[in-house]
C-alpha angles and dihedrals in degrees: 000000000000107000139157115250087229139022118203121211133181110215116277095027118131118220115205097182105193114216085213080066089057104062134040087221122117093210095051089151097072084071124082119230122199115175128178125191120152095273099003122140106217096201122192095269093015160045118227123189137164114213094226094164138037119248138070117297134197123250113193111188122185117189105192122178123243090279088064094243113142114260109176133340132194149186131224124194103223106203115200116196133184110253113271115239112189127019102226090212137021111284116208105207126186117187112222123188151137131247091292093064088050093108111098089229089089116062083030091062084039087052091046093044098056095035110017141077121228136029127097113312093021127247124250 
């Protein structure tokens, strides 16, 4: 599996972390996920988790073949921050993707999310 070491996470973000992410494989689904993480949903194709409280978390993920042994397993530091209010100093931010990233909904709910108000979770 191809993971981070580490996942950041403003309070109130909700990671949705596909299994499909995890592996260079086209037939991902033949493979078995199982991912804990304290009130964490594991889904059938994905983990879905609310970041309710500030601090680092803990992220197991098994990946396990049709047959159900245990082929990798790996653990991501998910690190959960307070919303920021105010920048101290001018940030410079570029936005850098691929084609997924494409849809202008990104960097406009990036953009909302550093300088606006509202939303959900709400812009600071």
């Amino acid at each position: 599996m191809q993971t981070p070491q580490y996942i950041d996470l403003v309070m109130g973000d909700v990671l949705e972390l596909y299994y499909s992410s995890l592996i260079a494989f086209p037939n991902w689904e033949q493979f078995h996920f199982a991912a804990t993480i304290a009130g964490g949903k594991d889904l059938k194709r994905y983990l879905e988790y609310t970041a309710t409280s500030v601090g680092d978390k803990s992220l197991t993920i098994k990946m396990y073949d049709a047959i159900g042994t245990l082929i990798d397993e790996k653990t991501i530091s998910v690190r959960v921050r307070a919303a920021v209010q105010q920048p101290s100093t001018l940030l410079n931010y570029w936005n850098v993707g691929d084609s997924l990233t494409n849809n202008p909904l990104y960097p406009n709910e990036q953009f909302r999310r550093l300088t606006g108000t509202g939303g959900t979770p709400a812009g600071n």
